[in-house]
C-alpha positions in Angstrom: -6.0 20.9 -79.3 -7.6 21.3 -75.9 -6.0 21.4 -72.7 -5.5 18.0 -70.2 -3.1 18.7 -68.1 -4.9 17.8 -65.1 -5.9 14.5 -66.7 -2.3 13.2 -67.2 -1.2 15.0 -64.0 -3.7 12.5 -61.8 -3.1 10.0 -64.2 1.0 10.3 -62.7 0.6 11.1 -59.5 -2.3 9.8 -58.3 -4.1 6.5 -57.7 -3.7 4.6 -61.2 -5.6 1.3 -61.9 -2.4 -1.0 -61.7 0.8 -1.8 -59.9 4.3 -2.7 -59.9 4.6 -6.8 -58.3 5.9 -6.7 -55.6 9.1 -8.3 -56.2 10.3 -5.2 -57.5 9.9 -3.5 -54.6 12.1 -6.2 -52.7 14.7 -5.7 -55.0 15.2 -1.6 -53.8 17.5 -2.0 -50.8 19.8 -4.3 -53.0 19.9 -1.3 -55.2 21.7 0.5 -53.1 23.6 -1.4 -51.4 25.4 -2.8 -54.3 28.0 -0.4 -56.2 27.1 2.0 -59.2 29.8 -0.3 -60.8 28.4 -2.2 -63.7 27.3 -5.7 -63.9 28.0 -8.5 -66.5 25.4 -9.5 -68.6 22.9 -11.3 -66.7 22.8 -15.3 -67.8 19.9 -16.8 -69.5 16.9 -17.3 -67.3 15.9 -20.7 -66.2 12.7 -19.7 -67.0 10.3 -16.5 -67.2 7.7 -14.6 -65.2 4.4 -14.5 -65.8 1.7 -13.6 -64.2 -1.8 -12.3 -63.9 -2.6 -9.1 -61.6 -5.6 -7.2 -60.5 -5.3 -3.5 -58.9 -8.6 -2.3 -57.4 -8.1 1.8 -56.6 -10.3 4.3 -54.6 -9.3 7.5 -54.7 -10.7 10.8 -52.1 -10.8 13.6 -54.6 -10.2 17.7 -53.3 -13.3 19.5 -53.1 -11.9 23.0 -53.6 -8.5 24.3 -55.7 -7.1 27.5 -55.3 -5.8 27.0 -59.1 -8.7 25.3 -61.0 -8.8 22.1 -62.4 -9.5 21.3 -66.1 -10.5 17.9 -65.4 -11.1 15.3 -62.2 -9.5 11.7 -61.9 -11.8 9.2 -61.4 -13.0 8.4 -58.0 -12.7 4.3 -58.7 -10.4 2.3 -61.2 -9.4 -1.1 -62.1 -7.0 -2.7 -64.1 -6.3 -6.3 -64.8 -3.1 -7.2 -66.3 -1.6 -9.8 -68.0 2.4 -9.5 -67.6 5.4 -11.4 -69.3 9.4 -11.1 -68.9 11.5 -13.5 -70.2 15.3 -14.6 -71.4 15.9 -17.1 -74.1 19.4 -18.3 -75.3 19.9 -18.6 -79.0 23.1 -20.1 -78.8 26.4 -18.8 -80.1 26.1 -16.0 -77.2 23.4 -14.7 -78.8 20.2 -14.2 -76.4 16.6 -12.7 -76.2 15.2 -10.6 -73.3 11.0 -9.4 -73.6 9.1 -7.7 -71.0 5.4 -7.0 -71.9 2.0 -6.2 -70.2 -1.4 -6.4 -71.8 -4.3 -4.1 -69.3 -7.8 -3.6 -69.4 -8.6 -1.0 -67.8 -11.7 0.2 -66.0 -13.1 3.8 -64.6 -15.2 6.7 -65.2 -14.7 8.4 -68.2 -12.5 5.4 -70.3 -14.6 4.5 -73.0 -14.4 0.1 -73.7 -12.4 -1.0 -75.3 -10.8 1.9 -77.0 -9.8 3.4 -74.4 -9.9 0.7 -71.9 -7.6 -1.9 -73.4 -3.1 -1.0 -74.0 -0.4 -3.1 -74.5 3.5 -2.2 -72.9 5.9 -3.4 -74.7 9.0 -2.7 -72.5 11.9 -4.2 -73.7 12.5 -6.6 -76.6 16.4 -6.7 -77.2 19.2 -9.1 -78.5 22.2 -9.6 -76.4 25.5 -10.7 -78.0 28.6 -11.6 -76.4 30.7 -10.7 -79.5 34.1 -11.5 -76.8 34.8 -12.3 -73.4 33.2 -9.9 -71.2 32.1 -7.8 -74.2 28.3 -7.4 -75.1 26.6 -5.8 -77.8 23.0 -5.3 -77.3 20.0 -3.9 -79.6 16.1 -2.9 -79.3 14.2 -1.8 -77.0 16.3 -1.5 -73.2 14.9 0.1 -70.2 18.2 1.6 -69.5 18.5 2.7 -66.0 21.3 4.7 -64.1 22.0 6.4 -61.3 22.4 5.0 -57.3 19.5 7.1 -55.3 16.0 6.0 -54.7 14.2 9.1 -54.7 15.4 11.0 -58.1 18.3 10.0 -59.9 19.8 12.9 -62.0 21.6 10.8 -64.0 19.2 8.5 -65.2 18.9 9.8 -68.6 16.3 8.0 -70.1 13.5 7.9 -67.7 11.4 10.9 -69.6 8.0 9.9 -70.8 8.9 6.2 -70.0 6.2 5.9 -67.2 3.4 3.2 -67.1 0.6 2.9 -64.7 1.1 0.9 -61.2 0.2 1.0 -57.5 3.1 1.9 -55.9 4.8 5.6 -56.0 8.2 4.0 -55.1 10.8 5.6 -58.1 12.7 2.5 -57.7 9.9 0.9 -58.9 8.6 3.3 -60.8 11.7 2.5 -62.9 12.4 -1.1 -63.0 8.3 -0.8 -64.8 8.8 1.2 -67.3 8.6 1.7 -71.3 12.5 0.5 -73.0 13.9 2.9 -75.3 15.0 1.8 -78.7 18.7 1.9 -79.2 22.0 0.0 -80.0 24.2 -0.2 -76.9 28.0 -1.6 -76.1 29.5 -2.5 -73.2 32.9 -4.0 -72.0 33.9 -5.2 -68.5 37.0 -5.8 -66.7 38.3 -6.8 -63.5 37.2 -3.5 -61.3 35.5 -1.6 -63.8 33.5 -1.1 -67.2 32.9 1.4 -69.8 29.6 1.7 -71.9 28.0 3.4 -75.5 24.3 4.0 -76.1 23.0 5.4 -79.1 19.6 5.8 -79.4 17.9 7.3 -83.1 15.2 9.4 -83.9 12.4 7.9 -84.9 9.3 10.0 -84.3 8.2 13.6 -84.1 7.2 14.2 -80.0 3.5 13.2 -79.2 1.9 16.1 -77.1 1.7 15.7 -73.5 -1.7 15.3 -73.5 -4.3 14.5 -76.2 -5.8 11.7 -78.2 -5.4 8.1 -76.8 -2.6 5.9 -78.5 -3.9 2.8 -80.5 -4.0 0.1 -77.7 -0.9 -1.3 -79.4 1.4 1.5 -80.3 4.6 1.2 -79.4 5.1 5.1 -78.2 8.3 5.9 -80.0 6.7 9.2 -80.3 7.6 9.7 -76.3 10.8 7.3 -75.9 12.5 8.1 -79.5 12.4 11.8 -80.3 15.7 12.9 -80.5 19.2 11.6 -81.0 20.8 10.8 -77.9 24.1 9.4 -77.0 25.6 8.1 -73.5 28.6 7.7 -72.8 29.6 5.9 -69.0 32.6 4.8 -67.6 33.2 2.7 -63.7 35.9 2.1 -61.3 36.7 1.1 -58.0 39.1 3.0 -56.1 39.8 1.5 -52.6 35.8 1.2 -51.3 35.0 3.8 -53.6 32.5 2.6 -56.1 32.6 5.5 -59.4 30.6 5.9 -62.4 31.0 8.9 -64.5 28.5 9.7 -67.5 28.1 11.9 -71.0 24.8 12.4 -72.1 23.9 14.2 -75.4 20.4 14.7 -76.9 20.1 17.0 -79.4 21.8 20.2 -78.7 22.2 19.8 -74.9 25.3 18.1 -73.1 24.9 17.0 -69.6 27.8 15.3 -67.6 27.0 12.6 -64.5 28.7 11.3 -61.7 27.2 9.0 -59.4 29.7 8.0 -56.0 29.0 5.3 -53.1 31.2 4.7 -49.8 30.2 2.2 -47.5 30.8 3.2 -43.6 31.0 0.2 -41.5 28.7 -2.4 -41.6 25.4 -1.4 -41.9 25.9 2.3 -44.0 26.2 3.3 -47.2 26.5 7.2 -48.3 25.9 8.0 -52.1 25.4 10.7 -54.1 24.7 11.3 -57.5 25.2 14.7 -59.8 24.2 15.9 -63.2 24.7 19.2 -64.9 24.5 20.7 -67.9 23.2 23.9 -70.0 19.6 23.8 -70.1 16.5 26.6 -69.5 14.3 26.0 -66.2 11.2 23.7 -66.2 8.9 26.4 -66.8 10.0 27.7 -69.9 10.9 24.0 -71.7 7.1 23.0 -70.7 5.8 26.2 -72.0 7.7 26.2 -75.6 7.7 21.8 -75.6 3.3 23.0 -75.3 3.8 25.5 -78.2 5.8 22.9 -80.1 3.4 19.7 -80.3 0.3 22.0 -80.5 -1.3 21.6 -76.8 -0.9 25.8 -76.3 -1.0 28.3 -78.9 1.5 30.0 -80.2 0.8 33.6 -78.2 0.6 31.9 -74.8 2.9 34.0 -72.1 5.0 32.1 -69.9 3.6 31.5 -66.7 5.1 32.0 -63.8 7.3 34.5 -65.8 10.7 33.1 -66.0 13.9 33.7 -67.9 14.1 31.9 -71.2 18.1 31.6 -71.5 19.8 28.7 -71.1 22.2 28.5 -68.4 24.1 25.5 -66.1 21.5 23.7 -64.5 22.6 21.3 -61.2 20.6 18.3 -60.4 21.8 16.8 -56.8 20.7 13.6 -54.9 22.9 12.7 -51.5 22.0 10.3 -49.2 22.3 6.5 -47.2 20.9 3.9 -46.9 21.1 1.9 -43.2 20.4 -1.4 -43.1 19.6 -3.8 -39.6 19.9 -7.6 -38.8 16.1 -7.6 -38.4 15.7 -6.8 -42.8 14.7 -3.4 -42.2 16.3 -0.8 -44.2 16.3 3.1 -44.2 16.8 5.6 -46.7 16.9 9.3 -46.5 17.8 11.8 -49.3 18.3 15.4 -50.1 17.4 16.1 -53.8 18.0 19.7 -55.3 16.7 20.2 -59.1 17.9 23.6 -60.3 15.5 24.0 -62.5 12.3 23.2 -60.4 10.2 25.6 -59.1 11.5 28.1 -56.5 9.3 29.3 -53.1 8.4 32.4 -55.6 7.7 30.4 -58.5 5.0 28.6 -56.4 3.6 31.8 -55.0 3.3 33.3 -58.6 1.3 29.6 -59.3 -0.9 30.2 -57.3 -1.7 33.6 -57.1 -1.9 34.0 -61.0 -4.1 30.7 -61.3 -6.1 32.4 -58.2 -6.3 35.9 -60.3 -7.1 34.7 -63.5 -8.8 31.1 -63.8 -9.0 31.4 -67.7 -5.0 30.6 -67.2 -5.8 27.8 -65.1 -4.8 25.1 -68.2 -2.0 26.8 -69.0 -0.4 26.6 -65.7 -1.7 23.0 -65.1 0.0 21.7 -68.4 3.1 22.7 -66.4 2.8 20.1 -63.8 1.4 17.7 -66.2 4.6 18.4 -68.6 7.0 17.3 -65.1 5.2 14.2 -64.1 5.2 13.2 -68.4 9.1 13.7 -68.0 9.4 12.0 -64.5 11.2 15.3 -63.0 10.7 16.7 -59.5 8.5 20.3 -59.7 10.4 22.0 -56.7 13.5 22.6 -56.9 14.3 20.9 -53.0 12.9 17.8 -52.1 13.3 15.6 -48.8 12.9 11.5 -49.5 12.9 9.0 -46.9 11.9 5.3 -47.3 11.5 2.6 -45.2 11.7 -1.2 -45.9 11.0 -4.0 -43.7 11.0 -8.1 -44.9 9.6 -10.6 -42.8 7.5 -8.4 -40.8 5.7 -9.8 -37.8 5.9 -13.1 -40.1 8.0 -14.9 -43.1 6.4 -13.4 -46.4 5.0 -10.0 -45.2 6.9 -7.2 -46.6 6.0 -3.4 -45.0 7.3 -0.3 -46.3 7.1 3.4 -47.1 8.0 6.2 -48.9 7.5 10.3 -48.2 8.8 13.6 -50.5 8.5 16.5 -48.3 9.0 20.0 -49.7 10.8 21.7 -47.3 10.1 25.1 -48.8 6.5 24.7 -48.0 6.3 22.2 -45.6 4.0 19.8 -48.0 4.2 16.3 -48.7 2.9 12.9 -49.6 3.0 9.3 -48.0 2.6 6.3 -48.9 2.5 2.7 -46.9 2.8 -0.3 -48.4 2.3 -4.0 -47.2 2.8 -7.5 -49.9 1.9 -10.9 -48.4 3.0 -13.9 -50.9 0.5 -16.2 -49.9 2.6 -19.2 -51.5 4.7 -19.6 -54.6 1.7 -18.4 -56.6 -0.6 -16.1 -54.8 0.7 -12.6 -53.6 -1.7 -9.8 -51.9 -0.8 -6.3 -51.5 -2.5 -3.0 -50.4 -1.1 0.7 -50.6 -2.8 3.7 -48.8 -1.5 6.9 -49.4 -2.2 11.0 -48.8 -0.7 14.4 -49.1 -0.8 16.9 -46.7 0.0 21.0 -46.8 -1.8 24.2 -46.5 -3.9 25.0 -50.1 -1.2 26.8 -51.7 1.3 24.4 -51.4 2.6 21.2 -54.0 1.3 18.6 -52.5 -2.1 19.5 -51.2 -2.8 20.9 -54.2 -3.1 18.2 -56.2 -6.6 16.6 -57.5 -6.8 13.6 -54.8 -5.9 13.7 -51.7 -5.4 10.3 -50.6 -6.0 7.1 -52.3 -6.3 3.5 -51.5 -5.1 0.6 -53.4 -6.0 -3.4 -53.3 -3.9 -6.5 -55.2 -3.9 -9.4 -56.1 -1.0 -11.5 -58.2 -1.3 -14.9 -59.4 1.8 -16.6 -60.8 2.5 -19.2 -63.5 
């Protein structure tokens, strides 16, 4: 099977044809602001969402690559989406949630309507309340942990999940996103809850990159692929909000811990940890590219890295300060142990530079981290800016950067939503990377992008 690494790589990172609406966005500095602790059960909804969208994208491609490229994104795109989340009670605390978009999708290269037309089914689960405070839920659940807004280490099930949208906001990122099929039990008491997930098997792993799904597949071969179980526990000591996790997918055990203080009135410090025995990124996308077929059997490991497992650390610490005038500021530190060192870069680039016949190879790399949602470098610096009501009711402004302090590279992106009126919202993001050649960021296939919207309610 033939190499497109590049392909899903600007396909993740850069300009897709749709978007996340914009009230997820608005939802973010709640996120962290309230505590890790969980919540009941939401109640039914009055009534749904829906809504038709629109996402025009323009993206400024890199002339030159130090590593070459297999493939180019297109230089234009357009999706139009229909999208659907709802709640319905079934009586006898029984209830039904759905989420579900429908594109149609337009650019250079997608064939129509193959290529051009996909269905999302995100989440279709029961809910029962089988006693007070006790829930019992099954199907598909875009299950979501962790307290950061930048990379949350304990947010288990966020590999291969992604869909495409406008904004490159994680917090969105992950509130539009593909469910995972599993049974899940949770019980809550006065200051705390504890939780079980199961999630089955059900398919072998699709490859990274190859053939297009059928416009209706359901993608169990990228949410279901191993047995996985989570285990999560949450307290309140004092203003101490806890939540401690065990995760186990196949042979691998990781534990979590996600913490949040509040200091004063307008701060909140957080942190969130995972570890667990694992290899480095370089040698899981290499042997996951030998296992579904994408690289042969004899290809070396590039960058050369160990291939024994060892305790991995993933790290996100942070706050979050919020103003009387709805603006709100948040700036991490994230640390992935197993992301690429300052060597491992310089042995990307210089080998890709050396030897373009293992350009695919080392591209598949990247492609294999932005598949799984998980940070290539192994320090990152986050910092994201919200302000509601901007200049005037309505107009929300924000903004989000990752720097790479071990190369000084990064990306930027600036965000502003209007809602017109109950029905009509209008959005556009504009965003760029910036860096020497050889660096993470600048090295990518665009280099800056532009994004129009348009959202009409029902």
């Amino acid at each position: 099977m033939r190499l497109a690494g590049a392909t899903l790589l600007a396909l993740a990172l850069c300009p897709p044809a749709a978007a996340q609406e914009n009230s997820d966005l608005t939802r973010i500095p709640e996120a962290v602001q309230n505590e890790p602790a969980a919540v009941p059960a939401p109640a039914p909804a009055v009534h749904g969402k829906y809504f038709i969208e629109d996402d025009l994208g323009l993206a400024l491609l890199q002339g030159r690559f130090v590593v070459a490229v297999p493939s180019q994104p297109s230089h234009w795109s357009n999706r139009t989406s229909l999208d659907a989340l709802d709640r319905w009670s079934l009586g006898g605390g029984l209830s039904l949630s759905y989420s579900d978009r429908f594109d149609l999708t337009e650019a250079d290269g997608i064939g129509f309507p193959a290529k051009a037309a996909r269905n999302d089914l995100r989440e279709a689960y029961l809910t029962w309340e089988a006693l007070p405070e006790t829930y019992l839920e099954f199907g598909r659940i875009n299950l979501k942990n962790g307290i950061a807004l930048g990379f949350n280490p304990t947010d288990f099930f966020k590999a291969r999940t992604a869909v495409s949208q406008a904004s490159n906001d994680p917090s969105a990122l992950r509130e539009n996103r593909l469910g995972t099929a599993m049974l899940r039990a949770q019980t809550i008491w006065n200051g705390g809850s504890a939780s079980v997930a199961y999630a089955p098997r059900l398919h072998t792993p699709r490859p990274v990159a190859g053939s297009a799904p059928g416009w209706a597949d359901p993608l169990f071969d990228q949410t279901n692929t191993t047995d996985r179980f989570l285990f999560t526990v949450n307290f309140d000591v004092a203003d101490l909000s806890a939540e401690t996790l065990l995760y186990r997918a196949g042979s691998r055990t990781k534990l979590g811990l996600d913490l949040s203080y509040p200091i004063g009135q307008s701060i909140i410090a957080y942190a969130e940890w995972a570890g667990g025995n694992d290899s480095d990124l370089i040698t899981r996308a290499i042997q996951f590219g030998k296992a579904t077929g994408t690289l042969p059997g004899y290809a070396p490991t590039l960058p050369p890295a160990s291939s024994r497992r060892m305790f991995q650390n993933d790290l996100a610490v942070g706050g979050s300060w919020s103003s009387a005038a709805k603006v709100t500021i948040n700036l991490e530190y994230h640390f992935h142990q197993a992301g690429f060192s300052g060597d491992d870069w310089r042995a990307w680039f210089s080998t890709g530079a050396a030897a373009p016949a293992l350009a695919p190879e080392l591209w598949y790399i990247r492609a294999y981290a932005a598949d799984a949602q998980e940070p290539m470098s192994r320090q990152a610096i986050f910092l994201r800016a919200d302000w509601q009501d901007a200049f005037v009711t309505d107009l929300e402004i924000s903004g989000i950067s990752f720097i790479n302090p071990l190369d000084g590279s990064g990306m930027v992106q600036l965000a502003a939503n209007y809602a017109a009126s109950d029905n009509w919202t209008f959005g556009a993001y504009v965003g760029g990377d910036f860096g020497s050649a050889r660096s993470e960021w600048n090295s990518l296939p665009a280099s800056g992008n532009v994004i129009f919207q348009v959202v009409r309610y029902f």
